[in-house]
Legacy VTK file of the C-alpha trace (Angstrom):
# vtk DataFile Version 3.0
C-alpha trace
ASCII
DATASET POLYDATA
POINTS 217 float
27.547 14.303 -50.715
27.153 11.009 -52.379
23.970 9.268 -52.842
22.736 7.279 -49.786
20.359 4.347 -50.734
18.512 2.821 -48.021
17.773 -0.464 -47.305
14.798 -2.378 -48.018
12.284 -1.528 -45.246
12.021 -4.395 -42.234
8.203 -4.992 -41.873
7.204 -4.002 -38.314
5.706 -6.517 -35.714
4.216 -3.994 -34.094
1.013 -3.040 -36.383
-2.052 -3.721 -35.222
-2.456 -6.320 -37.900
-0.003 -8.547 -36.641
-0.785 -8.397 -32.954
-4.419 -7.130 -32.723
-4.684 -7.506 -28.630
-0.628 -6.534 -27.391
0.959 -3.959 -30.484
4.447 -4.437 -28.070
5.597 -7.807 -27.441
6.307 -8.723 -23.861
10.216 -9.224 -22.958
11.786 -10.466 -20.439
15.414 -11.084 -18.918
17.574 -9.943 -16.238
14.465 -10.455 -13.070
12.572 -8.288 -15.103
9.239 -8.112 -17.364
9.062 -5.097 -20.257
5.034 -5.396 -21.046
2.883 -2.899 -22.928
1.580 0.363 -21.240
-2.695 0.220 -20.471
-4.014 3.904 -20.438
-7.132 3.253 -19.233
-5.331 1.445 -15.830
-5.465 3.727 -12.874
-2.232 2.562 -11.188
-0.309 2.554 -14.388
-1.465 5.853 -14.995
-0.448 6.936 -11.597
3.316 5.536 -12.090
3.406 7.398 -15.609
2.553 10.704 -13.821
4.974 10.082 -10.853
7.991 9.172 -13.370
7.123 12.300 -15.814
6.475 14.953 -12.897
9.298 13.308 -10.700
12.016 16.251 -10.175
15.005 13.862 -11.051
13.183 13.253 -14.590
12.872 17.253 -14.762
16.453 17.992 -14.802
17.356 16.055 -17.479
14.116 15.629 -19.813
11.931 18.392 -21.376
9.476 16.628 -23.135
7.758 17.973 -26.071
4.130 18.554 -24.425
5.169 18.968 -20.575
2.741 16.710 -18.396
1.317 18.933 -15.229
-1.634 16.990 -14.289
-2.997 13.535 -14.897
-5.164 14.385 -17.521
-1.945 15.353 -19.571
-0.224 12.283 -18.529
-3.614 10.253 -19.773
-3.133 12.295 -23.130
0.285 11.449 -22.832
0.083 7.474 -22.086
-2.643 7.552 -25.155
-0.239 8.558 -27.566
2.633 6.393 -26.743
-0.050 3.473 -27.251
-1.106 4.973 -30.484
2.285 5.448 -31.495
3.177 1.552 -30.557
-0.218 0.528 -32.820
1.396 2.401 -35.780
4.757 0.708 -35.178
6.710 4.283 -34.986
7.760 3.278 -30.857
7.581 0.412 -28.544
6.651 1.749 -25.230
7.768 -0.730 -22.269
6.290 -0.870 -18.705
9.071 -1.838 -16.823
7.968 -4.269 -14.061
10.030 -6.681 -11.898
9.424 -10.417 -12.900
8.119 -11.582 -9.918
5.598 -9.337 -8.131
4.852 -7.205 -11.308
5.578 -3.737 -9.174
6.056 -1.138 -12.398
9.443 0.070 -11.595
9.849 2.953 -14.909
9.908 2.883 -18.837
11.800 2.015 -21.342
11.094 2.891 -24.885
12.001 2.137 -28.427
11.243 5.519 -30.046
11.242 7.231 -33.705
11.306 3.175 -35.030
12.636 3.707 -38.708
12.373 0.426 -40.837
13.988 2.425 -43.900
16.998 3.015 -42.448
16.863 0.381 -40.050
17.461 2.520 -36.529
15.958 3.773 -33.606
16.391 5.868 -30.072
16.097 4.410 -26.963
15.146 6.287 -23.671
14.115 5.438 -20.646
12.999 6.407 -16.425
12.966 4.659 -13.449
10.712 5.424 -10.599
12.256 6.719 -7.333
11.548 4.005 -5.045
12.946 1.233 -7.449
16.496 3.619 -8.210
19.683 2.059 -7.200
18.787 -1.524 -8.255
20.342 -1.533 -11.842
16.721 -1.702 -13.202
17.793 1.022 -16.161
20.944 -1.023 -17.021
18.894 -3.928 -17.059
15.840 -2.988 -19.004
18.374 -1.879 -21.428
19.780 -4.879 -22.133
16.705 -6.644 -22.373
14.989 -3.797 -24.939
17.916 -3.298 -26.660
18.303 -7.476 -27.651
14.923 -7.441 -28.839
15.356 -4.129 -31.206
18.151 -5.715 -32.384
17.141 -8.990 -32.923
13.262 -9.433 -33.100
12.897 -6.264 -34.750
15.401 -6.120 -36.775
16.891 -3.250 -36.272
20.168 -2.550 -37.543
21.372 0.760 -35.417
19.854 1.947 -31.834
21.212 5.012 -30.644
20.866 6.603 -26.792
20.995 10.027 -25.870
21.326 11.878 -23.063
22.089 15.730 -21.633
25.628 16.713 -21.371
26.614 16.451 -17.376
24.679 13.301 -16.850
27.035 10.599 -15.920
24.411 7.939 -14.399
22.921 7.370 -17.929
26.700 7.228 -19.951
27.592 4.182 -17.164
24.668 2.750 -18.337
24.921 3.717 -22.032
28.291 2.294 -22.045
27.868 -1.184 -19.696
25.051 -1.647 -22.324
27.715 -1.830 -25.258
26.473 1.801 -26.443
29.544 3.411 -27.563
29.994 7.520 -27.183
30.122 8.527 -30.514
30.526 12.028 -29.976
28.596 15.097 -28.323
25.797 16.721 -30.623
25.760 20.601 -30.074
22.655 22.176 -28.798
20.426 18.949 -29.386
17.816 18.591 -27.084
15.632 21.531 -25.132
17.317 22.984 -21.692
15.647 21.521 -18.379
12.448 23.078 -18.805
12.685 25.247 -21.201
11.786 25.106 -25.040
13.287 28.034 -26.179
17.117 26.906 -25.072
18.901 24.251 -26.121
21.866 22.114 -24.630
24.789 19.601 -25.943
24.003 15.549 -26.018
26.209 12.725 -25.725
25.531 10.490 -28.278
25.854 6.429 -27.851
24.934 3.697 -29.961
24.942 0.060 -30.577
24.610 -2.098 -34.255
23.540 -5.301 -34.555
26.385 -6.494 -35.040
28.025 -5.979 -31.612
28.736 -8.196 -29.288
26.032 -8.868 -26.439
27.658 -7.122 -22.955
27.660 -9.392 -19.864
25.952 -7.262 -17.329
28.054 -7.019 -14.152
26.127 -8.389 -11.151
28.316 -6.940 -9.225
27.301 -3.216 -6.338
27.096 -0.067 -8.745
24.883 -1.417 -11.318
22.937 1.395 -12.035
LINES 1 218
217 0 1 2 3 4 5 6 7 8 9 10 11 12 13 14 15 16 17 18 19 20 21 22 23 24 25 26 27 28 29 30 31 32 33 34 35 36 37 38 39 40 41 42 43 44 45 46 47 48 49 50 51 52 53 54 55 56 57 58 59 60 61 62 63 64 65 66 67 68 69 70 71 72 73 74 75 76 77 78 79 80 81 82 83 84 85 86 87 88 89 90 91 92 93 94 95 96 97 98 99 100 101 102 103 104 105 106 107 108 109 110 111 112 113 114 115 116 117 118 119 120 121 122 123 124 125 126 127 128 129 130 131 132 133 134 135 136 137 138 139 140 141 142 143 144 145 146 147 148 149 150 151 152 153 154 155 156 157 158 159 160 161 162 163 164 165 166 167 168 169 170 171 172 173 174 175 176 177 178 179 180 181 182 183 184 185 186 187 188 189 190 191 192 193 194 195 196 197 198 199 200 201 202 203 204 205 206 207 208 209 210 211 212 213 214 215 216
């Protein structure tokens, strides 16, 4: 294998440094608003246990630490915001534009500035499915990683079988690259693994034009 020399790392707007009150910058596009996640906020602690416990979630996510009550999900919340502090994520609270309802999460995850690429993921809360909220948070997170960030590469993963997230993958301009073999844990288990279809987009893509058309997802 030949040598592989990385690229000078992109300094990361997200230390604490640079943005001592808001690590995440807000975004916004598409009728919606991605802001930082509060831990200490009741309600948004509420919507971050309803999206990790909802059954929907379950199936196709098996998080690392599985969150069972909403101390877990506090514990949870509290490291995504320590993770966005250190500039290794960006975790979004996706909220519509107008009325600030949160409607899921997007995140910017595993942020590496050496080899200039991240992986996005993301939920949507029951109530607000069948809107084209994840298509459109993805647009709007994925412009920023590409652009503000700096990011050159921004891949998107998801389990094999789970055709909702490749529509959206793919009306984001996140090619399928492939399928990765026994990448990610089976639904709740840790000791099993299933296949992943990989996407991903460079910087160096054209922006898609979101359809605003029925069956946005």
């Amino acid at each position: 294998m030949a040598d592989i020399h990385p690229k000078t790392p992109i300094p990361s707007p997200l230390t604490s440094t640079s943005l001592p009150s808001s690590p995440i910058p807000e975004q916004q596009g598409h009728g919606l608003r991605l802001t930082g996640w509060d831990p200490e906020s009741e309600e948004q602690l509420d919507a971050w246990f309803r999206g990790l416990t909802d059954p929907d979630f379950g199936r196709w996510n098996t998080p690392l630490k599985i969150v069972r009550d909403r101390a877990d999900a506090r514990e949870s919340l509290r490291s995504k915001a320590a993770g966005a502090a250190e500039g290794r994520n960006a975790s979004f609270r996706i909220t519509d534009a107008a009325s600030g309802t949160t409607l899921g999460h997007i995140g910017v995850n595993d942020i590496d500035h050496v080899l200039s690429v991240a992986r996005v993921g993301y939920w949507v809360l029951p109530e607000a499915r069948g809107g084209g909220v994840a298509t459109r948070a993805l647009a709007v997170a994925a412009r920023w990683a590409l652009t503000d960030l700096g990011l050159h590469r921004l891949e998107l993963g998801h389990a094999l079988g789970h055709e909702a997230s490749c529509r959206i993958a793919e009306r984001c301009g996140f090619r399928y690259e492939g399928t990765l073999r026994g990448a990610m844990f089976e639904q709740g288990r840790q000791d099993a693994f299933r296949d992943v279809h990989l996407h991903a987009r460079i910087a160096s893509d054209p922006e898609p034009e979101l359809d605003p058309g029925p069956g946005l997802s």
